[in-house]
ZARO-92534 format. One line per 2 residues: number of its first residue (from 0); their letters; for each residue x, y, z of N, C-alpha, C. Coordinates in Angstrom, 2 decimals, m for minus. Layout:
N
NUM) a) X Y Z X Y Z X Y Z | ...;
end
This chain:
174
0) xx) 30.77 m36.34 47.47 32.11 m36.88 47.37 32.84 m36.62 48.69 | 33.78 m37.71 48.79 34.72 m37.91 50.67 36.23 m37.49 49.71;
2) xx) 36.83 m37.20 50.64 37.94 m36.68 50.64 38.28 m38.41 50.87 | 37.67 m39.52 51.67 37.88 m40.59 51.54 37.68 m41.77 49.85;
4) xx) 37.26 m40.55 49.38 36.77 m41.71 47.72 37.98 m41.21 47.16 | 38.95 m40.38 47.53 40.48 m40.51 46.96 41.35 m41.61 46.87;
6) xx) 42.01 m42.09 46.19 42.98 m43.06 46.46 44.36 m42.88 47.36 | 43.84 m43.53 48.43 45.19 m42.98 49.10 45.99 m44.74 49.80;
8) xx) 46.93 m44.94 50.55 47.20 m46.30 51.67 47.63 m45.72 52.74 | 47.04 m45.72 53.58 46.97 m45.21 55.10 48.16 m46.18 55.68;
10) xx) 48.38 m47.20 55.43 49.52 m47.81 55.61 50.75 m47.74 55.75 | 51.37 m46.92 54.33 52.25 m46.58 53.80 52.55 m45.19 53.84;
12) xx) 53.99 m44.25 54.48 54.24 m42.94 54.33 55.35 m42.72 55.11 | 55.61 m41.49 53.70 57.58 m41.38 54.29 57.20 m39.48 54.59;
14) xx) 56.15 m39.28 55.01 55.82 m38.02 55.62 56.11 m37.73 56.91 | 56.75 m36.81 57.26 56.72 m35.82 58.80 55.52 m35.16 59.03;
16) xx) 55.25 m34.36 60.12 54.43 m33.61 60.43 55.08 m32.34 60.10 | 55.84 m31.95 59.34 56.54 m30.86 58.29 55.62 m31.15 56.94;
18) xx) 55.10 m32.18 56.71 54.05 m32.26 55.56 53.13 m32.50 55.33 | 52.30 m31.66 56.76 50.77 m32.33 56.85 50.27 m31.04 55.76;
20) xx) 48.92 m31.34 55.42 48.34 m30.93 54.44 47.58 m29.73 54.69 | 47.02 m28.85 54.58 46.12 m27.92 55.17 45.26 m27.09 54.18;
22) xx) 44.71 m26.48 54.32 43.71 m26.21 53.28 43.07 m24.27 54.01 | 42.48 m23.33 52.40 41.81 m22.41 53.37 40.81 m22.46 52.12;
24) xx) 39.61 m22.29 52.82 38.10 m22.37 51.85 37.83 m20.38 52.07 | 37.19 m21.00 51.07 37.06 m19.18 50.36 35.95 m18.42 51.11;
26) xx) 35.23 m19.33 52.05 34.16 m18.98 53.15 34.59 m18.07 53.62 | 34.00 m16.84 54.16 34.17 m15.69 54.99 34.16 m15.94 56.68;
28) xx) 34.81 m15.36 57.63 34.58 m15.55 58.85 33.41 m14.99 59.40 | 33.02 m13.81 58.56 31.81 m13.73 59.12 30.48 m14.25 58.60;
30) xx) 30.41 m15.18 57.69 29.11 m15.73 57.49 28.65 m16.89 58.31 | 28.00 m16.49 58.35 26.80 m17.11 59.58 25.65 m17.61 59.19;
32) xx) 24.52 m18.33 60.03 23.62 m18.63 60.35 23.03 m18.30 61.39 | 21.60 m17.50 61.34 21.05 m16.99 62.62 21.16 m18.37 63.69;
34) xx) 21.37 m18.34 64.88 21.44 m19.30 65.57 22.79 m20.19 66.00 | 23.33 m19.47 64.66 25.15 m20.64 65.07 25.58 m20.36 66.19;
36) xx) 26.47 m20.92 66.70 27.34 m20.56 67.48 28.85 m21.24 67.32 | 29.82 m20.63 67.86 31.06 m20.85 67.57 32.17 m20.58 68.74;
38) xx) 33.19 m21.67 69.00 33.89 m21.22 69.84 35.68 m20.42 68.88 | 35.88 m19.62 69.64 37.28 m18.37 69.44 37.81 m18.82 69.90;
40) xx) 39.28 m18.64 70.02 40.78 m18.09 70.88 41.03 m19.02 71.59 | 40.57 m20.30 71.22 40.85 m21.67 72.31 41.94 m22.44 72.02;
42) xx) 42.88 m23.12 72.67 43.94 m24.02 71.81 43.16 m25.34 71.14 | 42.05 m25.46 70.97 41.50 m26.53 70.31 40.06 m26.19 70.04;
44) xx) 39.50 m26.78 68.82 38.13 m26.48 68.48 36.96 m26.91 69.61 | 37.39 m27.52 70.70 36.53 m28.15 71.37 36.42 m27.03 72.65;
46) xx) 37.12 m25.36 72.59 36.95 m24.55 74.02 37.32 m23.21 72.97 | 36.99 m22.03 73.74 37.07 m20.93 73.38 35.83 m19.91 73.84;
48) xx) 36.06 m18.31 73.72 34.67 m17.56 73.71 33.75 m17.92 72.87 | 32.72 m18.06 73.42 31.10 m18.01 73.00 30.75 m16.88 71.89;
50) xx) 30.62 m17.40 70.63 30.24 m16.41 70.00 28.92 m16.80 69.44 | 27.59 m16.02 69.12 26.05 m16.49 68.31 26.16 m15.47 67.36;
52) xx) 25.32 m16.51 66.16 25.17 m15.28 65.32 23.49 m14.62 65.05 | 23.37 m13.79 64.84 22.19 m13.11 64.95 22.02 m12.43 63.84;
54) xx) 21.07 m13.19 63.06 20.77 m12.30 61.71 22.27 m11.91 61.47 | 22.72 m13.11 60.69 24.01 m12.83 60.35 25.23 m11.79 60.78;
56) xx) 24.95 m11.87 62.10 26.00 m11.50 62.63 26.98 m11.77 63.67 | 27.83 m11.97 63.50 28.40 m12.61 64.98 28.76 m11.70 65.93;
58) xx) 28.03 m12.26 67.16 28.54 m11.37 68.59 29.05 m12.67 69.81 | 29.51 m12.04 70.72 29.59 m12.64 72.27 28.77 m12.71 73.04;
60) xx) 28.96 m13.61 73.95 27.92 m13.36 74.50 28.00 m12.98 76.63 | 27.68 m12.25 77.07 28.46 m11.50 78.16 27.91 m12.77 79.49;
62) xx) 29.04 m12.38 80.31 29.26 m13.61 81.53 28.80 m13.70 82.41 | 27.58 m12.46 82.60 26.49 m12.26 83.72 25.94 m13.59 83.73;
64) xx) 25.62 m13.94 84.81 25.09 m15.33 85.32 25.57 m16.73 84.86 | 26.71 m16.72 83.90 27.42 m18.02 83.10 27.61 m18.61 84.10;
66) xx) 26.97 m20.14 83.92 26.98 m21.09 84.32 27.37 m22.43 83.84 | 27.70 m23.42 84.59 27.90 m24.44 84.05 26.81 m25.03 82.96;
68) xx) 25.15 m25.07 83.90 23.94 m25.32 82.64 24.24 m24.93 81.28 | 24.89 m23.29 80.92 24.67 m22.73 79.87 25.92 m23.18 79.05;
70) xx) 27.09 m23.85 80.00 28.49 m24.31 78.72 27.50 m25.66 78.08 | 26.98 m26.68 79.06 26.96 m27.80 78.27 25.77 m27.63 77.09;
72) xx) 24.88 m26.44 77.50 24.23 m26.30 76.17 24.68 m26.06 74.63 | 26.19 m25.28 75.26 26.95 m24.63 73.88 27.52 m26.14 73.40;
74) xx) 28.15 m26.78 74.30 28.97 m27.86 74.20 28.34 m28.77 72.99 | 26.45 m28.84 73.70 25.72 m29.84 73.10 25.19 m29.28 71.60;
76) xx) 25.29 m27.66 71.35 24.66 m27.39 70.50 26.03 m27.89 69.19 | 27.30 m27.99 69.31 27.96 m27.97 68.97 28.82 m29.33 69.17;
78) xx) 27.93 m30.51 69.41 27.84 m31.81 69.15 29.16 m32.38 69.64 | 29.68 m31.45 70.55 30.88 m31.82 71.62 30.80 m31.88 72.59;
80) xx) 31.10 m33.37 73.15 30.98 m34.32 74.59 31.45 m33.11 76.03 | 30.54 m33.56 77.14 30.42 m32.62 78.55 30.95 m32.91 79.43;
82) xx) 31.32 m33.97 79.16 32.20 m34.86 80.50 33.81 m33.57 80.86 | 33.42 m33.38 81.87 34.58 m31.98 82.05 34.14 m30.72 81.70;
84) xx) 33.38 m30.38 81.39 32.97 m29.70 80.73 32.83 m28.16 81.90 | 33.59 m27.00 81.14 33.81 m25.66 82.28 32.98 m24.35 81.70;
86) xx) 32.58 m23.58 82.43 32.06 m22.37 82.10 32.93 m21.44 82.62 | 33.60 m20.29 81.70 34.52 m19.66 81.93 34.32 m18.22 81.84;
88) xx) 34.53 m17.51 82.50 34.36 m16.18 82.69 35.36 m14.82 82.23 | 34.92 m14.03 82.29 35.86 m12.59 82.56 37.04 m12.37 81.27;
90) xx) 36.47 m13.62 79.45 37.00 m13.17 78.53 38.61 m14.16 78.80 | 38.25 m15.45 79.17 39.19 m16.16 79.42 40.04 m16.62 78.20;
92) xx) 39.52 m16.72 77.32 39.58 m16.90 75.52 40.34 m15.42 75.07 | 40.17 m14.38 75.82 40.67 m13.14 74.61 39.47 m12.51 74.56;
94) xx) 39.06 m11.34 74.77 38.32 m10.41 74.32 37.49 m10.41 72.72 | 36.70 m10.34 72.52 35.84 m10.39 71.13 35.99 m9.03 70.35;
96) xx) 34.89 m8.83 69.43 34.84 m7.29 69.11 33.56 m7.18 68.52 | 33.23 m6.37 68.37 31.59 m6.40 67.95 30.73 m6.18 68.37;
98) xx) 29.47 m6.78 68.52 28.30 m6.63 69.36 28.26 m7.58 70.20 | 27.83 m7.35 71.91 27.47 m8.34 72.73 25.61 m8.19 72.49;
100) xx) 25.65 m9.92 71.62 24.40 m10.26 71.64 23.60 m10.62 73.02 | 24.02 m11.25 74.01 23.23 m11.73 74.90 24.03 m11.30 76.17;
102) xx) 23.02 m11.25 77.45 23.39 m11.12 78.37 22.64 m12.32 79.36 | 22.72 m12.30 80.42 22.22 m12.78 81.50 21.30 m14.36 80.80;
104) xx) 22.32 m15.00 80.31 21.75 m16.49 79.93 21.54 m17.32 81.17 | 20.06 m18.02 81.03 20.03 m18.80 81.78 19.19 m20.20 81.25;
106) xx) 20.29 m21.07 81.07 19.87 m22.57 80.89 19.52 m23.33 81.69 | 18.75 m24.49 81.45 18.74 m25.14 82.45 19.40 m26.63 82.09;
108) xx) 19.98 m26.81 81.04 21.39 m27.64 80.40 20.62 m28.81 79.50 | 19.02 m28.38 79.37 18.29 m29.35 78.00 18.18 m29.09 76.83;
110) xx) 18.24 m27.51 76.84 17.96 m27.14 75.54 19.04 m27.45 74.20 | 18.03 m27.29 73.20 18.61 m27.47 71.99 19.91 m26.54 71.80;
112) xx) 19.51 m25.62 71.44 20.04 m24.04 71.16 20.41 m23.37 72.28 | 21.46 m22.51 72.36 21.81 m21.67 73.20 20.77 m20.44 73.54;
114) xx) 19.85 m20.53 72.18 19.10 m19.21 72.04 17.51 m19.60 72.40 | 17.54 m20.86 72.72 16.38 m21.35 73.07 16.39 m21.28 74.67;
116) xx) 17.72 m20.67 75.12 17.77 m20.47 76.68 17.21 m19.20 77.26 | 16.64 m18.87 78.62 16.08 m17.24 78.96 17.66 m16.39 78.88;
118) xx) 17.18 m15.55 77.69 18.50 m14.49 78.08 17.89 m13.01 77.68 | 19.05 m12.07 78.08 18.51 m10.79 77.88 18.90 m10.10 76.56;
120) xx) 18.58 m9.46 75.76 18.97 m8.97 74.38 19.81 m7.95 74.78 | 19.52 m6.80 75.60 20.26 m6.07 75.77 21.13 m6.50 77.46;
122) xx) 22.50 m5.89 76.68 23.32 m5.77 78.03 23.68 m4.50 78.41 | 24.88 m4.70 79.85 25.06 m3.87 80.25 26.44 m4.58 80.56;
124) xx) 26.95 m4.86 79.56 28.65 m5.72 79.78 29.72 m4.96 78.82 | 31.31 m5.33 78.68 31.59 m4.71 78.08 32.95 m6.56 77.59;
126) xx) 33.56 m6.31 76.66 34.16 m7.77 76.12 34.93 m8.00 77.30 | 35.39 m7.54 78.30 36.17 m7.87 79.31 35.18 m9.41 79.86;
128) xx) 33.80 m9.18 79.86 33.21 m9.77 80.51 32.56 m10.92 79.12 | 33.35 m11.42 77.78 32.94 m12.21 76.97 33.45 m13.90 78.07;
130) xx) 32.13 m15.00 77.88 32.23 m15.90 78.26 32.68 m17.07 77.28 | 32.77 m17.82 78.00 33.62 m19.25 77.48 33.25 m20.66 78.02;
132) xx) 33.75 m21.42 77.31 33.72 m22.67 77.54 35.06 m23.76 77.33 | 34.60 m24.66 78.03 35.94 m26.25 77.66 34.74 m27.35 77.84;
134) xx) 34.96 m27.58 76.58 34.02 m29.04 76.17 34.72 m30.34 76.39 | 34.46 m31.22 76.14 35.52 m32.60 76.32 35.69 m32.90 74.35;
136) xx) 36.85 m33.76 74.74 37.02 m34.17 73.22 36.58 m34.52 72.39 | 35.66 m34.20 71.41 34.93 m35.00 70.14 35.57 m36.06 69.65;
138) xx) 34.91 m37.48 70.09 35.33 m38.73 69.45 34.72 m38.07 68.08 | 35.74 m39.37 66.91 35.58 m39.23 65.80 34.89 m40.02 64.88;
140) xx) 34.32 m40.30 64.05 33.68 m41.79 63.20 34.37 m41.34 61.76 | 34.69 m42.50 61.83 35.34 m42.95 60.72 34.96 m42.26 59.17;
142) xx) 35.76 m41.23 58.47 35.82 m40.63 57.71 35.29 m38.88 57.60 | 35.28 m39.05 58.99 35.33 m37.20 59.43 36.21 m37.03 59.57;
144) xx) 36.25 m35.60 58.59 37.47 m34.61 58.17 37.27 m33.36 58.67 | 38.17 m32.82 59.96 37.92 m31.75 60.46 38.88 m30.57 60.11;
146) xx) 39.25 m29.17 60.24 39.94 m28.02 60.35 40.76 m27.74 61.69 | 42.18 m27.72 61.86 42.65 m27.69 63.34 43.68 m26.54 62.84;
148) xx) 43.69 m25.56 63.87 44.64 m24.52 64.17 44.79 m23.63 62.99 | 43.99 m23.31 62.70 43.04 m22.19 61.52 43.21 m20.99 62.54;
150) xx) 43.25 m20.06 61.44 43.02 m18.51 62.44 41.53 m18.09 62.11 | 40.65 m19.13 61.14 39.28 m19.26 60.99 38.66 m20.32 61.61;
152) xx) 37.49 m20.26 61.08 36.87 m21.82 61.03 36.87 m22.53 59.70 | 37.22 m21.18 58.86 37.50 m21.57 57.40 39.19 m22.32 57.04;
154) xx) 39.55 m22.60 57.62 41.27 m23.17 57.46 41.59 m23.77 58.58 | 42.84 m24.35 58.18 43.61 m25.34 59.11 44.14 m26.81 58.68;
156) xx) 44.76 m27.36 59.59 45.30 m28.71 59.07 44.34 m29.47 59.07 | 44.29 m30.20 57.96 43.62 m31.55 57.60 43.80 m32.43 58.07;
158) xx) 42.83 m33.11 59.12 42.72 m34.33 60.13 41.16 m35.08 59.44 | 42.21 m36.09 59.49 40.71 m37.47 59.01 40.69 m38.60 60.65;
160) xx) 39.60 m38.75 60.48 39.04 m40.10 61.45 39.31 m41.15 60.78 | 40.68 m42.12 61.25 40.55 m42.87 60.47 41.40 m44.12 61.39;
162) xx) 40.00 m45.52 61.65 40.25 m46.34 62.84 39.65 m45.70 63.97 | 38.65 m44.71 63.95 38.74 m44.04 65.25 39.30 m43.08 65.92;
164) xx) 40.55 m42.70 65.20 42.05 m41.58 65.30 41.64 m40.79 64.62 | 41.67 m39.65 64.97 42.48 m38.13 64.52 43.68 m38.45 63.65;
166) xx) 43.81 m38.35 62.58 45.71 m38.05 62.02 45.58 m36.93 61.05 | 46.65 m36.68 60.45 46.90 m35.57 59.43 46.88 m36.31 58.35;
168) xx) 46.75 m35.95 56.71 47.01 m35.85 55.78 48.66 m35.44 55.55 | 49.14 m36.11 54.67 50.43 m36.07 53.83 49.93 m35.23 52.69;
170) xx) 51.08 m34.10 52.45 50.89 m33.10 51.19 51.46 m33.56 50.27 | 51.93 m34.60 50.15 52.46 m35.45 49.03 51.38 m35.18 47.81;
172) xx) 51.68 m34.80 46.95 50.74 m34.81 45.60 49.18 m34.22 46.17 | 49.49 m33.31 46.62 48.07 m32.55 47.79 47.87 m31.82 46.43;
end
């Protein structure tokens, strides 16, 4: 079921952006998938620190050798466009907390996975040195419903693709 098989008229609305809709799912921030990755502390889902999770856990990952190769891998693992696309250093996002999973990544900007890149398990970094990225904007297709300005990945305002656009939801009868 779509949040689109609702009856709604996209046409019609006496809503502000005082009544966009938002939602928080009962998902934990820290559940994971070995292999995820996730961007933090960014003003938009499309940039932030590098975080992987590892056997369900989420860490950072440290800025020894961060390169441009290794953003567009995150970018790509995370099905957001490269055009612009920055590798950012020295915890540009905000500092992490936890474990630094990886050190000294080195991509060569084909791979699938971030973790399919040469890196080192152990470091010798400390979160000052958590890396980052800025992806370019994820175009949308028509009836993707994303999460924006969540203090998770679990919450945030309700944005549908709809025409091609990003818009909000009306909490009208939400």
């Amino acid at each position: 079921i779509s949040l689109f098989d609702c009856s709604y008229d996209p046409d019609t609305s006496d809503c502000t952006h005082f009544e966009d809709a938002g939602v928080m799912c009962l998902g934990s921030i820290n559940e994971c998938n070995h292999t995820d990755i996730r961007l933090i502390g960014g003003n938009n889902y499309t940039e932030g620190r590098v975080e992987v999770c590892l056997y369900g856990v989420w860490g950072t990952v440290c800025d020894d050798f961060w390169t441009l190769p290794d953003a567009i891998v995150v970018c790509n693992q995370l099905g957001y466009p490269t055009g612009g696309v920055q590798a950012l250093k020295q915890a540009y996002f905000g500092q992490g907390s936890g474990p630094i999973h990886i050190d000294d990544v080195l991509c060569d900007g084909n791979e699938t996975l971030l973790l399919d890149c040469d890196y080192n398990p152990d470091h010798n970094c400390a979160h000052f040195e958590d890396a980052g990225v800025v992806c370019g904007e994820a175009q949308c297709t028509e009836g993707d419903v994303r999460l924006v300005d969540g203090s998770t990945i679990y919450e945030g305002r309700v944005e549908v693709c709809y025409s091609g656009v990003w818009g909000t939801v009306c909490d009208d009868f939400w």
